[in-house]
VOGU-3710 file (C-alpha; in Angstrom, 3 decimals, decimal comma):
1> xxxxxxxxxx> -10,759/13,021/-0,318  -8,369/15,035/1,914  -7,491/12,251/4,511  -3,971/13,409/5,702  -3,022/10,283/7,302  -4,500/6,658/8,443  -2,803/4,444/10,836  -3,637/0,742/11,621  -2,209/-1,402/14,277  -3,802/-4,230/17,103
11> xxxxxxxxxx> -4,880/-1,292/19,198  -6,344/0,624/17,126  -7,110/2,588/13,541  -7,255/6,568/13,514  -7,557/8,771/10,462  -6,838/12,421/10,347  -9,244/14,799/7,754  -7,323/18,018/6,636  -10,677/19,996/6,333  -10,076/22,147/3,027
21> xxxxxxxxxx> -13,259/22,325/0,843  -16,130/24,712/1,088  -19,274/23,900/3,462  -21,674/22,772/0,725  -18,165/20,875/-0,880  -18,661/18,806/2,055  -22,208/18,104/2,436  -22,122/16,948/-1,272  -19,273/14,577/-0,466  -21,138/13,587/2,476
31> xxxxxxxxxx> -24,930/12,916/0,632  -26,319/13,817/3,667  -29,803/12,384/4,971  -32,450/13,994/6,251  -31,127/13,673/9,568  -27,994/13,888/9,270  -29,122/17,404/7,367  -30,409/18,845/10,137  -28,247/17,577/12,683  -25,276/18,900/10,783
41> xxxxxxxxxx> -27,491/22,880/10,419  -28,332/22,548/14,278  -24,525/23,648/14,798  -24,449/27,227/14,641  -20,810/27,507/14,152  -19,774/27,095/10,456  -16,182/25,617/11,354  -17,978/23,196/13,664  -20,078/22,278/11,173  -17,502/21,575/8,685
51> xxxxxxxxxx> -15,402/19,436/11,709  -18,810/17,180/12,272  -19,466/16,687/8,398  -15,313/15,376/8,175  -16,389/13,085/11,789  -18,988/11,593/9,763  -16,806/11,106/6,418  -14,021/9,563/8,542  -16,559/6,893/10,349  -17,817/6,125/6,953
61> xxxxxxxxxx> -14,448/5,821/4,912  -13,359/3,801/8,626  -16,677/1,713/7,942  -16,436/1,232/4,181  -20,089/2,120/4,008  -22,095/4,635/5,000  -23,149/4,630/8,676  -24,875/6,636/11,530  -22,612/8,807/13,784  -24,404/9,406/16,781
71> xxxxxxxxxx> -23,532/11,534/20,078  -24,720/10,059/23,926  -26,079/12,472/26,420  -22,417/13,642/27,620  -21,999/14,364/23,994  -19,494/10,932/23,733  -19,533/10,093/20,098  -20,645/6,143/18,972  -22,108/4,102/15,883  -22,967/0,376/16,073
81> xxxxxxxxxx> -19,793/-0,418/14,023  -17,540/0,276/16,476  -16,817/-0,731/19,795  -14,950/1,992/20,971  -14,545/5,634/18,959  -13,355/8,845/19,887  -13,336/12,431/17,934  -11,342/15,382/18,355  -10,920/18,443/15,762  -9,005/21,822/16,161
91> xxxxxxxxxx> -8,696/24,192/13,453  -8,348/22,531/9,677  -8,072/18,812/11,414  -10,626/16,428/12,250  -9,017/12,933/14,088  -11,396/9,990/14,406  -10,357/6,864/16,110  -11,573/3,435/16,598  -10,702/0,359/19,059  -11,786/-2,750/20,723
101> xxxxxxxxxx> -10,397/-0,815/24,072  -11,587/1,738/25,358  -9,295/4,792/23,873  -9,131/9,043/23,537  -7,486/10,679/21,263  -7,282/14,519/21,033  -5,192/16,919/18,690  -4,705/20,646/19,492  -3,036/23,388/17,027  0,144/24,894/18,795
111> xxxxxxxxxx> -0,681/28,061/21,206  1,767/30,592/21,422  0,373/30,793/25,050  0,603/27,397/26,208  3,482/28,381/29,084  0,958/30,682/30,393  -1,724/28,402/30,521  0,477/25,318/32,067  -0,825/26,474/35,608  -4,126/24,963/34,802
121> xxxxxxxxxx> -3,588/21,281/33,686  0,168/21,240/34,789  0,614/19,268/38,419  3,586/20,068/40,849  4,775/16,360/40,249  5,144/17,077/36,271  7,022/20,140/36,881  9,397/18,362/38,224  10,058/16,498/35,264  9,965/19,639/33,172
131> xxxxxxxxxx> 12,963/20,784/31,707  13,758/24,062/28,799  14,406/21,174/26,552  11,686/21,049/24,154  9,073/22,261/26,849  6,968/23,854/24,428  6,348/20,483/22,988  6,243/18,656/26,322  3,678/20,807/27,280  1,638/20,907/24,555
141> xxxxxxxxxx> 1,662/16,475/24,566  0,846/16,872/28,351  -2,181/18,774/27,619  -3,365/16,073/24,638  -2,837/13,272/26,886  -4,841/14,532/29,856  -7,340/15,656/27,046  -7,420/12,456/25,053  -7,285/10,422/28,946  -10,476/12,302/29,842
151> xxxxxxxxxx> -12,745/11,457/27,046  -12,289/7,646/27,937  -13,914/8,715/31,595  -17,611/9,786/29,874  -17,350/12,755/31,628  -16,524/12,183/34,641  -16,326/14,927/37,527  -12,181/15,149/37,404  -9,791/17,616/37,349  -6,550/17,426/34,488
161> xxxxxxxxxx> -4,504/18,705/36,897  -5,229/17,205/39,895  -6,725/13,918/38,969  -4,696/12,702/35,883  -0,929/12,348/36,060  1,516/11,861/33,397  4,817/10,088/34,289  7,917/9,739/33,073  7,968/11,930/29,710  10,383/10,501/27,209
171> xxxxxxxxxx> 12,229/11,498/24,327  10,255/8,796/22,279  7,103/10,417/23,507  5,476/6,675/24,350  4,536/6,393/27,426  2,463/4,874/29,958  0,149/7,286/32,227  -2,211/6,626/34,936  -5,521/8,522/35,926  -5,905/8,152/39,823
181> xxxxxxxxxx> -9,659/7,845/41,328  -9,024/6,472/44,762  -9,003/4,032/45,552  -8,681/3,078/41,672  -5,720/3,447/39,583  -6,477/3,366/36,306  -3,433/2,770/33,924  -3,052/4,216/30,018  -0,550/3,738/27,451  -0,057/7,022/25,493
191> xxxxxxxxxx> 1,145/7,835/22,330  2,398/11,153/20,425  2,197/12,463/17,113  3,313/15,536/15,380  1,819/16,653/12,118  3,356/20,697/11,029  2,069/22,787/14,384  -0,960/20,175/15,292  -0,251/17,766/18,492  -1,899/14,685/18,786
201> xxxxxxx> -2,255/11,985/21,949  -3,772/8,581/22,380  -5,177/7,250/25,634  -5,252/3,454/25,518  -6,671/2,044/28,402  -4,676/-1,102/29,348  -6,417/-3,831/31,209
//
């Protein structure tokens, strides 16, 4: 089983799937049911097929049995086992996480082009705090943390740019973040991770 990492603490347990083996490698591994079957062939995509069937393994190996993964209306992801869960995947990773708060987590493989897109999730108030020193990075963790912010809002009508602001960037790369939805300010503890050229970010919603 190609987990790459788990991590377990009070706020939360994620694991990380290094997706590897062939399609039907997976589905085997998996023992899919009937639904799950066609659930799984519904996705068009092969890649995204392979990223739901490591979702589902993750949830299960999280569960220590096997469970139901199922997705709401605004595509949110959920099972009876968990209070809170969120799922992101890019490329060869899958990252599942699980919490008593409510919590987003996204991972994104490095883009060459990520200066060029900064203009559409970057706010005047984080250039600011900007600097040549590692921006590549900065802005790559900027990106996660509005990404992984967002999926604790179901969906909500907001912008990344406009609507969620990220303060304060340390060296540490822990920090706390707020998304602003006047006239409610709604505060997040984020953390970083770095695994080869994949970025990862979790939202923690604090109380």
């Amino acid at each position: 089983m190609p987990i790459l990492r788990i991590k377990k603490n009070k706020n939360y347990t994620y694991a990380i799937w290094f997706i590897e083996e062939e399609l039907n490698e997976l589905l085997k591994t998996l023992n899919t049911t009937e639904s799950e079957y066609t659930e799984i062939h519904n996705i068009t995509h092969v890649n995204r097929r392979k990223q739901n069937i490591a979702a589902r393994l993750l949830v299960n190996h999280l569960a220590m049995k096997k469970v139901k993964l199922k997705y709401a209306q605004n595509g949110a992801p959920y099972c009876t086992e968990f209070k809170h869960m969120s799922i992101s995947h890019s490329k060869n990773y899958c990252a599942l996480i699980i919490s008593n708060n409510n919590i987003g987590i996204d991972v994104q493989y490095q883009k060459k082009n990520i200066s060029d897109l900064q203009n559409k999730f970057i706010n005047s108030d984080e250039k600011l705090h900007l600097n040549t020193d590692n921006k590549t990075d900065k802005l790559h963790f900027i990106w996660c943390a509005k990404e992984a912010i967002y999926k604790t809002l179901n969906n909500s009508n907001c912008s990344l740019k406009e609507d969620i602001y990220i303060l304060n960037l340390q060296s540490n790369l822990i920090n706390s973040y707020y998304k602003y939805r006047a006239p409610q300010c709604i505060k997040y503890q984020v953390e970083y991770d770095k695994i080869k050229n994949y970025f990862i970010a979790i939202a923690i919603q604090k109380s």
